[in-house]
C-alpha positions in Angstrom: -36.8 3.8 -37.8 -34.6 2.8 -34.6 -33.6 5.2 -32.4 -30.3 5.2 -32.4 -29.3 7.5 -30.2 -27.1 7.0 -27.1 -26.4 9.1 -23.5 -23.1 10.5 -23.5 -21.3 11.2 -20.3 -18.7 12.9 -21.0 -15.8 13.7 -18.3 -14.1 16.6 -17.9 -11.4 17.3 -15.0 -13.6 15.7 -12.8 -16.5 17.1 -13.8 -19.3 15.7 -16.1 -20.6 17.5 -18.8 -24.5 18.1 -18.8 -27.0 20.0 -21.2 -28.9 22.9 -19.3 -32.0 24.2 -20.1 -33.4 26.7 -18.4 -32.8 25.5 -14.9 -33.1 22.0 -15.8 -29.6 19.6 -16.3 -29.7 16.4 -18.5 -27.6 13.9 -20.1 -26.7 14.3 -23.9 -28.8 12.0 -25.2 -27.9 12.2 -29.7 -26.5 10.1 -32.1 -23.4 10.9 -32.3 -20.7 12.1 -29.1 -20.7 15.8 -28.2 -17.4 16.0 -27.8 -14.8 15.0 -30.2 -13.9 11.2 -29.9 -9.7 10.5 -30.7 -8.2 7.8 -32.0 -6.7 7.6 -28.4 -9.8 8.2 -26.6 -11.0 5.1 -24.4 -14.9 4.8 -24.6 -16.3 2.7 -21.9 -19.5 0.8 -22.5 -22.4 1.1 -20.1 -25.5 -0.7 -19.2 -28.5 0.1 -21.2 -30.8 3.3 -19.4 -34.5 3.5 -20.6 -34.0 2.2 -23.5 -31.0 3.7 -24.8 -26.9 2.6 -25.3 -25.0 4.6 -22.9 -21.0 5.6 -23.1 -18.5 7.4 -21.4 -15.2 8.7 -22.4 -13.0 11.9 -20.9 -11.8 15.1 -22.6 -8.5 16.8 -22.0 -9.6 20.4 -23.0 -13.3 21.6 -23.5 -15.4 21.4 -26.6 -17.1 23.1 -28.4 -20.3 22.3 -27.4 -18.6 23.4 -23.5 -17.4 26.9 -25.3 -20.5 27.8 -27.2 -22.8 27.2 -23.8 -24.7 23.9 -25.3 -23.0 22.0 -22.3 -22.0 22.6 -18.8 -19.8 21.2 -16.4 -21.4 19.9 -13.7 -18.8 18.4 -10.2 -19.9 14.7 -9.8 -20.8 15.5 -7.0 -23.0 18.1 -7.3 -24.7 16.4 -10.4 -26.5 14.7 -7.4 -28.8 17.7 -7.1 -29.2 18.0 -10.9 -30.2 14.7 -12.4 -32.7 12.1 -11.5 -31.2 9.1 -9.3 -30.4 6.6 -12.1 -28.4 9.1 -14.3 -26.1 10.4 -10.9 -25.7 6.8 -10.3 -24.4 5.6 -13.9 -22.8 8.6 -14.0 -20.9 7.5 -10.8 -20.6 3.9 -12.7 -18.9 5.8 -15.8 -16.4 7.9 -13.6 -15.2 4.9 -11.9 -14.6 2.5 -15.1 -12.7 5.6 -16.8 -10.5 6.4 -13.6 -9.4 2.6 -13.1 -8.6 2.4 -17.0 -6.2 5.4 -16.6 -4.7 3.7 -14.0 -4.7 0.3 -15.3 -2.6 0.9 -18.6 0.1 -1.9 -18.2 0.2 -5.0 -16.2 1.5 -5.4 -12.8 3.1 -8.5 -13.2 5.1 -8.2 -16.3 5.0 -4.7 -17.2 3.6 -5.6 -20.9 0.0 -2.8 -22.1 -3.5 -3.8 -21.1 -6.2 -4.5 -23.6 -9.7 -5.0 -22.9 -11.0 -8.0 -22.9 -14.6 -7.6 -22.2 -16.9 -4.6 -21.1 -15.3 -4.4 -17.3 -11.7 -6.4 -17.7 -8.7 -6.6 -19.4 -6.0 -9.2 -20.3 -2.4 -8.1 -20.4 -1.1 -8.7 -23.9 2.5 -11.0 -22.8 1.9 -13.1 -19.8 -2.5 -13.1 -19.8 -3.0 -11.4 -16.9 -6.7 -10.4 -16.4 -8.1 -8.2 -14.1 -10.9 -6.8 -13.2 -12.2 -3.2 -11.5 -12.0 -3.2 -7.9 -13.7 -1.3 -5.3 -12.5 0.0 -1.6 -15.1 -0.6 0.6 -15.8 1.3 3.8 -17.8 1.5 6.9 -20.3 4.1 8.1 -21.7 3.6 11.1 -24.4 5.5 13.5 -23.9 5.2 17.2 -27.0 5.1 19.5 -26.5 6.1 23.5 -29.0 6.2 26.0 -28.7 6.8 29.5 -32.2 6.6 30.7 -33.7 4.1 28.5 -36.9 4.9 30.4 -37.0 7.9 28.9 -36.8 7.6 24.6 -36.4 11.3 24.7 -33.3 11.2 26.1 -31.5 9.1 23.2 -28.6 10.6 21.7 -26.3 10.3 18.7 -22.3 10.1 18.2 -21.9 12.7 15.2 -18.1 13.5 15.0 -16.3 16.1 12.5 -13.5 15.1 10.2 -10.5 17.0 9.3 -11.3 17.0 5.6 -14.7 17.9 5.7 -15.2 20.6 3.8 -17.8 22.7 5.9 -18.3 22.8 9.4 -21.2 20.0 9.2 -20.7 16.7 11.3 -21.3 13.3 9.9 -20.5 10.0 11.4 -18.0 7.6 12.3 -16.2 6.1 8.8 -13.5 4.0 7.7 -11.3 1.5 5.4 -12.3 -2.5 5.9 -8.8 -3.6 6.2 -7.7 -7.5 4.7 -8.7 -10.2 6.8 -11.5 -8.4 8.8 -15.2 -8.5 8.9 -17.3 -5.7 8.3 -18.5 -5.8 12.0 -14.7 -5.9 12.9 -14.1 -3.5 11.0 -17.1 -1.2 12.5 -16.1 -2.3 16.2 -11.7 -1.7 15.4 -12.8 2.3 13.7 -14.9 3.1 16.1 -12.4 2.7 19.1 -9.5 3.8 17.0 -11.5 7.4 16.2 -12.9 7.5 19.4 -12.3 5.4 22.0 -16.1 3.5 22.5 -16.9 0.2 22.6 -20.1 -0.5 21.0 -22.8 -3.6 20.7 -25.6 -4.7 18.5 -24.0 -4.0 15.1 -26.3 -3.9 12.6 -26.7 -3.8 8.6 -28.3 -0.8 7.3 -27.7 -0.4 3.5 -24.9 0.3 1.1 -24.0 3.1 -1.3 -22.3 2.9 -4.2 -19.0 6.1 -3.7 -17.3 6.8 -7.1 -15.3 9.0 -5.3 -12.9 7.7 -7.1 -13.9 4.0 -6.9 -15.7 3.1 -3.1 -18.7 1.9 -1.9 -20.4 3.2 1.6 -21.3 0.1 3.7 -23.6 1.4 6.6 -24.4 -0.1 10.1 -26.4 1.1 13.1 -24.5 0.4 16.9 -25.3 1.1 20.5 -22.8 2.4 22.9 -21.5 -0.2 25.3 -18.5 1.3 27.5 -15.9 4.2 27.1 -15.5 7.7 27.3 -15.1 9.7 24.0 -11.3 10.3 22.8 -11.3 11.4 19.5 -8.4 10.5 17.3 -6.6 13.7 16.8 -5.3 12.9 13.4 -8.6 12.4 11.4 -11.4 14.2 13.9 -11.6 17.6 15.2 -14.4 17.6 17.2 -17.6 15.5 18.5 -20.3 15.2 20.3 -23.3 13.0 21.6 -26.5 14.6 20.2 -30.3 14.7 20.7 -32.9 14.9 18.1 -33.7 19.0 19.3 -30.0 20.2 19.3 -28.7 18.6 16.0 -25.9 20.6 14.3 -25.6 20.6 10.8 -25.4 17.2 9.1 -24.4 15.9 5.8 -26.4 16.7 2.3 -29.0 14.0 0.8 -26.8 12.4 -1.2 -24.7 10.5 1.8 -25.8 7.0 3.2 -24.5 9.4 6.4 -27.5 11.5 5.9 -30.2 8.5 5.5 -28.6 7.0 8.7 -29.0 10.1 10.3 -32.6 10.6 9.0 -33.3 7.5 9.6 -33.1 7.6 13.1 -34.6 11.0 13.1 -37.7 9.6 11.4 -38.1 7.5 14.0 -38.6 10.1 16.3 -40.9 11.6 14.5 -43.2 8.4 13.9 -42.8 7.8 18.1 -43.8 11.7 18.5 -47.3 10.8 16.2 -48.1 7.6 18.0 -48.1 9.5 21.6 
């Protein structure tokens, strides 16, 4: 007999819902939705994971499964720490189609309801507007500074501190791409906008999907060039140039921050076993 069952991820107020057992989180994977499904209730269809249909839908209030303890609710964020790559990630994917139907209900030309009209677009129903999700991205970028290039020891790294950080942990330079601008421009216009640096040698490093509520993380490796640091008073609080021994406390795993920043500190380490 097939297997018919599906993963549910199931949205709650942010959160997603997750089974625990023991000290172990996982996807709902069952036949039929663990949470009631309205008439009302916009299911989004996801790509296939290890063989099995996945959906996602929100819930206004919790569920029963939520109130008898079957199911917790887990931050998206958090969820990170919980469930194995592929499931955070589509659960990322699921939060980001569900937050851009809620906010894609009528047509911004005439006014007139959406409909879907495949699996990621819609077509308004009076003038045949279609659109499509769409995603902010953003640059990330580490900043390299040394002095005595004689000496590798000596290299440094900008890490600076937003406002709306959360914990006293620094991370690194960020920002919008703006219309009309590369992402090199846009790396070279943040970076002397937050701090007042010129920079050189800007470099592709990866990319991170940030379905926070619907970004993606775009990160690049520079070297300082000229300027003294000036941070922008609005968005930073503090900064600093720092040295593989004196690092403060940096972002958790789950940023493309913390692999740029790892990154260059397993470098270190790989010079440090060569000598």
């Amino acid at each position: 007999m097939e297997d018919q069952r599906k993963y549910w991820f199931v949205f709650i107020s942010g959160c997603v819902l997750l089974k625990k057992e023991g000290e172990s989180y996982s996807v709902p994977l069952q036949e039929e939705a663990p949470a009631p499904i309205q008439a009302w209730t916009y299911v989004q269809e996801l790509p296939e994971l290890n063989g099995h249909e996945c959906r996602a839908f929100s819930v206004s209030s919790p569920p029963e499964a939520m109130r008898n303890g079957e199911l917790e609710s887990v931050g998206l964020r958090a969820s990170y720490n919980c469930l194995p790559r592929e499931f955070y990630d589509m659960a990322g994917k699921g939060a980001e189609l569900l937050y851009w139907d809620s906010n894609t209900k009528f047509c911004g030309v005439c006014g007139a309801p959406m409909k879907p009209s495949t699996v990621i677009s819609k077509k308004c129903t009076h003038c045949g507007k279609e659109i499509w999700p769409q995603v902010s991205p953003a640059i990330i970028v580490r900043i390299r500074r040394n002095d005595t290039p004689e000496n590798p020891e000596n290299e440094k790294i900008l890490l600076v501190h937003a406002r709306n950080f959360r914990s006293d942990y620094y991370g690194l330079v960020a920002g919008f791409v703006e219309t009309g601008e590369t992402l090199e421009q846009c790396v070279e216009r943040e970076v002397w906008e937050e701090t007042h640096l010129k920079v050189k040698n800007v470099r592709y490093f990866g990319s991170q999907p940030w379905p926070y509520p619907c970004g993606i993380m775009i990160g690049f490796t520079a070297d300082y060039e000229s300027g003294e640091v000036k941070i922008q008073q609005e968005e930073l609080s503090k900064s600093g140039w720092f040295g593989r021994k004196d690092m403060p406390a940096i972002p958790g795993k789950m940023s493309i921050a913390r692999k740029l920043i790892d990154d260059w500190l397993g470098h270190a380490c790989v010079d440090e076993q060569q000598k």
